[in-house]
C-alpha positions as CSV (number, residue, x, y, z in Angstrom):
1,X,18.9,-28.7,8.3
2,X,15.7,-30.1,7.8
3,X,12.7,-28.6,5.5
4,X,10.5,-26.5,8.5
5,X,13.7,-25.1,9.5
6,X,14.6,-23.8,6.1
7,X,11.5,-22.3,5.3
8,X,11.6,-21.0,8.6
9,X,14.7,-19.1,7.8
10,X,13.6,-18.1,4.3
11,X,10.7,-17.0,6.2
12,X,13.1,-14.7,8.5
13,X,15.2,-13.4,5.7
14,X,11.9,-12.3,3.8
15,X,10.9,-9.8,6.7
16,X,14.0,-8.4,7.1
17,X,14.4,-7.9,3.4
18,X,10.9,-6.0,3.4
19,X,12.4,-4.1,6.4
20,X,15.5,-2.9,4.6
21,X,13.2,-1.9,2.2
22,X,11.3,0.6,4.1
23,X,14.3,1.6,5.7
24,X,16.2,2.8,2.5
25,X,12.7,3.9,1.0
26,X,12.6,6.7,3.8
27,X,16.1,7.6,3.8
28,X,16.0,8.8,-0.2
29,X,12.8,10.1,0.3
30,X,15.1,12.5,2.7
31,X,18.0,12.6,0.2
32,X,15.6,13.1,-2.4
33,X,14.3,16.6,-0.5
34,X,17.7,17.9,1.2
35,X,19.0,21.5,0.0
36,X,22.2,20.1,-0.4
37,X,24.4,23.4,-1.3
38,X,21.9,25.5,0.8
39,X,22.2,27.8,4.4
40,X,18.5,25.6,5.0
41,X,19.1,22.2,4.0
42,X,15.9,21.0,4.8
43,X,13.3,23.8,4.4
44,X,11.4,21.6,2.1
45,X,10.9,18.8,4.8
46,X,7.6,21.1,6.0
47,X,4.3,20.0,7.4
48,X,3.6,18.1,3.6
49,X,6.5,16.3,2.7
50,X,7.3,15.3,6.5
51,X,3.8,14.8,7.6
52,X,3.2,12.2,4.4
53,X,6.7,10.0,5.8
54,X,6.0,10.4,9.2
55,X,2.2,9.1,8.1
56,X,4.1,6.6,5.7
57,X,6.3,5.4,8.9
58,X,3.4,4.9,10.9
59,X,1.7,2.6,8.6
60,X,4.8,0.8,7.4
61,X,5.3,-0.2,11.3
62,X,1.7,-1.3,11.5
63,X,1.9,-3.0,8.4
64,X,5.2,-5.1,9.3
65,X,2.7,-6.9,12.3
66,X,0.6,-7.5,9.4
67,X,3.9,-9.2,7.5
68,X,5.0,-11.1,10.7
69,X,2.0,-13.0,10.8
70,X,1.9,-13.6,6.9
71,X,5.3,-14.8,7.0
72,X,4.7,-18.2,9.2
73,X,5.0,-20.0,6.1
74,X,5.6,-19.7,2.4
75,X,2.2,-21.3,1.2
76,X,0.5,-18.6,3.8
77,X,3.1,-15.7,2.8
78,X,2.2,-16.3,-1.8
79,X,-1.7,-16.7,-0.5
80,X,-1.5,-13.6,1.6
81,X,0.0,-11.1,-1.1
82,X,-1.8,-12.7,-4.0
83,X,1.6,-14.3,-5.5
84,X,-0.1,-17.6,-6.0
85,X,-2.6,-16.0,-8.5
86,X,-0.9,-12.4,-9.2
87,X,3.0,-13.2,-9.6
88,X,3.5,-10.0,-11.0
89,X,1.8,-7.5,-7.9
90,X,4.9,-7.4,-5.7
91,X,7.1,-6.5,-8.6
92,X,4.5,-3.4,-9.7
93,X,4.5,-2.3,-6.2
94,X,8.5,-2.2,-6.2
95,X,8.6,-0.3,-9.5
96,X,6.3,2.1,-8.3
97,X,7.7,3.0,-4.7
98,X,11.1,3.5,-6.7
99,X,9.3,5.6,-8.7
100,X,7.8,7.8,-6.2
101,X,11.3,8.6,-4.8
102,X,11.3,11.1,-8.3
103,X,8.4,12.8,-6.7
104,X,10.7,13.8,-3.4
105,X,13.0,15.0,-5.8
106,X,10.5,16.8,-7.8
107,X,9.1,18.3,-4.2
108,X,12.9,19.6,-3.2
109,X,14.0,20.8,-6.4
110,X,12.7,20.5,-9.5
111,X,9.7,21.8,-9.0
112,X,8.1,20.7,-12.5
113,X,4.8,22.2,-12.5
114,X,4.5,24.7,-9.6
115,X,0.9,25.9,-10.3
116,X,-0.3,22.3,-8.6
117,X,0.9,24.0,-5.3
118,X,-1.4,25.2,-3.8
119,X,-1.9,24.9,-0.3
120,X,-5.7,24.0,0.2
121,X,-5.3,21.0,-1.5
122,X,-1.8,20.3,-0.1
123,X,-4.0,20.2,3.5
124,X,-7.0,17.8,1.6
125,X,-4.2,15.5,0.4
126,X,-2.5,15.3,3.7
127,X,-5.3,14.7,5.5
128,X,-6.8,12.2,2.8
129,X,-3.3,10.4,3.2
130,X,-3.4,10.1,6.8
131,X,-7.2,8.7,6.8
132,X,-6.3,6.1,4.2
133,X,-3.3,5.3,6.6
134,X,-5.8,4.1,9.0
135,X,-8.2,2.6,7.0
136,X,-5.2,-0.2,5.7
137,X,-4.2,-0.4,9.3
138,X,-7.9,-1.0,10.0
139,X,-8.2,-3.2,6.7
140,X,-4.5,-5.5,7.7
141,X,-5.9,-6.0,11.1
142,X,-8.7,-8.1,9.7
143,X,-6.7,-9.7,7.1
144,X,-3.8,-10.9,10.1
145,X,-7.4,-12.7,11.1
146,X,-7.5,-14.3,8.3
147,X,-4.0,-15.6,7.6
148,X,-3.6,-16.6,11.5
149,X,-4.5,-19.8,10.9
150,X,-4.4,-22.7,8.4
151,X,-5.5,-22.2,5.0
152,X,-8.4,-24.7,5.0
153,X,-10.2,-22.8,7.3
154,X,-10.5,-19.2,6.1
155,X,-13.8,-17.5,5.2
156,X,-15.8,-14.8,3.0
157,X,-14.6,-11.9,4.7
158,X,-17.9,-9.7,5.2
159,X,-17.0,-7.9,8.5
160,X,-14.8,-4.2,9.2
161,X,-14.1,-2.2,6.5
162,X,-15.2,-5.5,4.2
163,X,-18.8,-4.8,5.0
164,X,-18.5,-1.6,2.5
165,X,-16.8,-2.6,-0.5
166,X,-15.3,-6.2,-1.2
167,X,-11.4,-4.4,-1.6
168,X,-11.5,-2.2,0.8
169,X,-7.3,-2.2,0.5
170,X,-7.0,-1.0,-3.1
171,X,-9.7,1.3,-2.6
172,X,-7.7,2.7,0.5
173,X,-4.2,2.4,-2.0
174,X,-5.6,4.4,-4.8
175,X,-7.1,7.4,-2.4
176,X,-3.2,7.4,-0.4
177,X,-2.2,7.8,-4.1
178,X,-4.3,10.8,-4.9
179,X,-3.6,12.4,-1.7
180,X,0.0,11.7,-2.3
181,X,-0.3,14.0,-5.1
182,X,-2.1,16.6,-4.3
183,X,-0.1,16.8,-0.7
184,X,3.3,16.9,-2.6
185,X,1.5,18.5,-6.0
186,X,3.5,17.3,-8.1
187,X,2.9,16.1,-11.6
188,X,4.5,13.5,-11.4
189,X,2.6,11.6,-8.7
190,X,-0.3,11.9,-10.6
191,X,1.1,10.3,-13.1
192,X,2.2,7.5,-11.0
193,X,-1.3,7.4,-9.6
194,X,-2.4,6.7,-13.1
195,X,-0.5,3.8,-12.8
196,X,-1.2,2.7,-9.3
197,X,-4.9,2.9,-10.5
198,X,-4.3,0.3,-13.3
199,X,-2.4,-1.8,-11.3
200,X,-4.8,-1.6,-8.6
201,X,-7.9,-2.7,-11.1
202,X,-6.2,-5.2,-12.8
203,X,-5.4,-7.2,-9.2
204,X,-8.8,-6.6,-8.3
205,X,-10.3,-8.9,-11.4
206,X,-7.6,-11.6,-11.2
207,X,-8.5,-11.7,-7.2
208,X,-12.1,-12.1,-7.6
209,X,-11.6,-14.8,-10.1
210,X,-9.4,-16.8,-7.5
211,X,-11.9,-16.1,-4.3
212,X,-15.0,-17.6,-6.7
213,X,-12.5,-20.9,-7.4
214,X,-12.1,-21.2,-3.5
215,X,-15.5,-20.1,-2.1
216,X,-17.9,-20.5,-5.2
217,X,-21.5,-19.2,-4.9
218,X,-20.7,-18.1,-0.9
219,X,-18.2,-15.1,-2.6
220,X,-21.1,-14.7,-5.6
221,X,-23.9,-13.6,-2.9
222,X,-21.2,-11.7,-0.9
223,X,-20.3,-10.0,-4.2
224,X,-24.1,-9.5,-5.4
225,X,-24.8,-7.2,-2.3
226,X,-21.7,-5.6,-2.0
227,X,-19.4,-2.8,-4.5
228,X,-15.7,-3.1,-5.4
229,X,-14.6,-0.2,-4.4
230,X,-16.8,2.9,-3.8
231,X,-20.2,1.9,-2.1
232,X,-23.5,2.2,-4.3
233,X,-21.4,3.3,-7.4
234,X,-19.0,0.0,-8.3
């Protein structure tokens, strides 16, 4: 077998693995909130737990069309998810979504700070959670553009959600993590948040250093007129 066709099947194995992923994410998410010894097994899948994994779903299918065009090569998959300049990202993002599965848990049973449930701000999160769904199906759509070609010829993005803040994606990541608290109110998704917001800043610097080595003073002006994250504040 020659080079193309193994990285072509390296290529293959990658998606599916991602797939699997999702797959077995969801299905402990729904072990994680089953009544197991109870007449109602599943009175705590309600219109918060189920409507953040059926929103979850929703975008993990949108995002795999983002993933199948990312994964037509190994050089375009490590540009794609930063692994050429943030090694460490993918392996955050793994420890995390394992983590989260503790806040299904601590939705369907243990119940480890009850006060945080309060049902106004289980609707704000939910409905935060599903607008930030769209915006990273809004924000991937732009990226596939991106990373549908060769390397050599990609751009300063500066159009769709890019006009408003230079990461529009980790801005979109850490609100889905604060509504992912509040709609589950759990303490222990804000905790989590805490660390999806430190994860999320650090990638951010180490990014902007590798767009200014590949675009130089065209990703300086870009920068210069536009915020990080939250427009007219940073």
């Amino acid at each position: 077998m020659n080079g193309p066709e193994k990285s072509s099947g390296k290529m293959g194995a990658d998606f599916w693995l991602t797939l699997v992923f999702f797959g077995c994410y969801l299905l402990d998410a729904l072990a994680g909130l089953r009544q197991w010894h109870s007449p109602h097994p599943w009175a705590r899948l309600d219109v918060f737990s189920g409507g953040i994994l059926l929103v979850g779903f929703v975008w993990a299918a949108a995002m795999m069309r983002f993933h199948r065009a990312i994964f037509r090569s190994r050089e375009i998959m490590r540009e794609a998810s930063g692994l050429t300049y943030d090694p460490w990202m993918v392996r955050w993002i793994i420890i995390f979504a394992v983590a989260d599965l503790a806040v299904f848990i601590d939705y369907g049973h243990w119940h480890l700070l009850p006060a945080l449930e309060i049902s106004a701000l289980q609707w704000l999160g939910l409905g935060l959670y599903f607008f930030g769904a769209l915006w990273l199906i809004w924000v991937d759509r732009y990226l596939a553009r991106q990373f549908s070609g060769d390397l050599t010829t990609r751009w300063v993005m500066n159009q769709g959600p890019y006009r408003f803040v230079r990461h529009p994606r980790y801005a979109a990541l850490i609100l889905s993590r604060v509504a992912f608290a509040l709609a589950l109110a759990s303490i222990l998704a804000w905790v989590f948040a805490l660390g999806w917001l430190w994860v999320n800043l650090r990638r951010i610097q180490l990014e902007e250093v590798h767009l200014k080595k590949i675009f130089g003073a065209e990703y300086d002006a870009y920068a210069a007129r536009t915020a990080r994250l939250i427009p007219g504040l940073w």
